[in-house]
N, C-alpha and C positions, 0 to 999 in steps of 0.2 A: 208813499208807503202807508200802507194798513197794518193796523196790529191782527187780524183776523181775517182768516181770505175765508168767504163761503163757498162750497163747489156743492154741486148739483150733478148728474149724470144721466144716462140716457132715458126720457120719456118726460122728465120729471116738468118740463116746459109744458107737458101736457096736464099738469095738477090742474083741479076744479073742474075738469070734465071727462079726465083717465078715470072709470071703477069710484065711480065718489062712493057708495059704500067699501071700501077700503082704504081708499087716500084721503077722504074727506071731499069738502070743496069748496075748500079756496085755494084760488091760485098762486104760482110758485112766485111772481110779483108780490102777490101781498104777503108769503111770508119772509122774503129778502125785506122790505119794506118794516115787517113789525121788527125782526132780530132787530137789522140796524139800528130802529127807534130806541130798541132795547138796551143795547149794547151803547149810544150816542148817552145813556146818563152817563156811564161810567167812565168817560172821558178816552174811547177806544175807538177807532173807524174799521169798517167792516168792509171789505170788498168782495163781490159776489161775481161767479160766474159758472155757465150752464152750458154743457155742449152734450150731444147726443153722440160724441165721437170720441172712443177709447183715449186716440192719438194727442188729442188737443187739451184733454184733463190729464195726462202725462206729462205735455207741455208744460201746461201748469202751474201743476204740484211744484217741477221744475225751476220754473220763472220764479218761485215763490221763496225759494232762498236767498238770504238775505234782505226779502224785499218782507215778509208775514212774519208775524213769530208764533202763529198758532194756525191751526187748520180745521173748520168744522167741515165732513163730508156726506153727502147720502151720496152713494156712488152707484145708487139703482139696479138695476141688472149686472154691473162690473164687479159689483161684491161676490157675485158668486162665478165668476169669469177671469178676473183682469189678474195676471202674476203680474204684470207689465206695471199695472198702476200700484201693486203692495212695494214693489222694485224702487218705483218714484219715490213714494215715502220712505223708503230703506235711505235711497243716498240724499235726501233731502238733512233726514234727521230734526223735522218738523214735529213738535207734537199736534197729535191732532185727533180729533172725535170722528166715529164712525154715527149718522144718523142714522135712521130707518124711518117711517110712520108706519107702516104695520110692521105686526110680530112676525121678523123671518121666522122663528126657531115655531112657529104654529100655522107656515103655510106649507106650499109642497115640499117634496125629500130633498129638491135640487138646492132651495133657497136657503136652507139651512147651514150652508157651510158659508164661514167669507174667510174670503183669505186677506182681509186689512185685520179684524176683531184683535187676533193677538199680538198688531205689534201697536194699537191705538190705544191711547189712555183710558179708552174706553169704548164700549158701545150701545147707544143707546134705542132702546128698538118696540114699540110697537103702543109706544105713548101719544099716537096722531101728531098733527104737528107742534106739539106741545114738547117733541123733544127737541126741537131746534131753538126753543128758548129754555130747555135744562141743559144742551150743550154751550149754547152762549153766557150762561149764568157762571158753568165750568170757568170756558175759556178766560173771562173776564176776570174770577179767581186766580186761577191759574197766572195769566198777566200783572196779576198784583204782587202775589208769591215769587214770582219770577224777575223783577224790574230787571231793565239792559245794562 
């Protein structure tokens, strides 16, 4: 069991060479790699996992009750798509972080909507990947705040 499950969603295995003026570039390995280093001061384990397939990050979310007690997500293209995966987090009842590295709310008309934002603790969005070490910073609080 992990205190913190990371998910990733469709394309995002392709960080470091997807649009590096927009995603940056480094890869989705090194920043699974920095959170956990991040997150391993605080006496907390992080498990991570990426699929390019709606079904299988619904799985998940899923599998992750009782087993996570927090959630960081970029959920990539599913943000502005998946009822299925906002559904997940509904009956999970996981809190959990919405990430981004670019600003949805400053690119096209489509991206601008997610249907996780208002049931997530928060969401954080177009601080490069610098906001998946301000959602693990969260989480980690959060886990302090919260003990079992």
């Amino acid at each position: 069991m992990s205190e913190i499950l990371l998910l990733n969603g469709p394309n995002l295995n392709m960080l470091g060479s997807r649009e590096p003026e927009v995603y940056g570039s480094l890869t989705l390995e090194k920043i699974i790699s920095d959170v956990k280093q991040r997150v391993a001061g605080s006496g907390y384990a992080v498990e991570s996992y990426q699929s390019n397939a709606e079904h299988l990050l619904i799985e998940r979310v899923q599998a992750a009750k009782g087993e996570e007690r927090f959630i960081i997500i970029n959920p990539g293209a599913l943000t502005h798509t998946s009822i299925g995966l906002r559904d997940a987090f509904l009956s999970v009842e996981i809190p959990f972080i919405e990430v981004h590295i670019s600003n949805i709310f400053a690119r096209e008309e489509f991206r601008q909507r997610s249907f996780l934002s208002d049931i997530a603790k928060g969401c954080i969005s177009g601080l490069g990947v610098s906001s998946y070490f301000f959602a693990a910073d969260y989480a980690i609080r959060w886990l302090e705040d919260n003990p079992v």
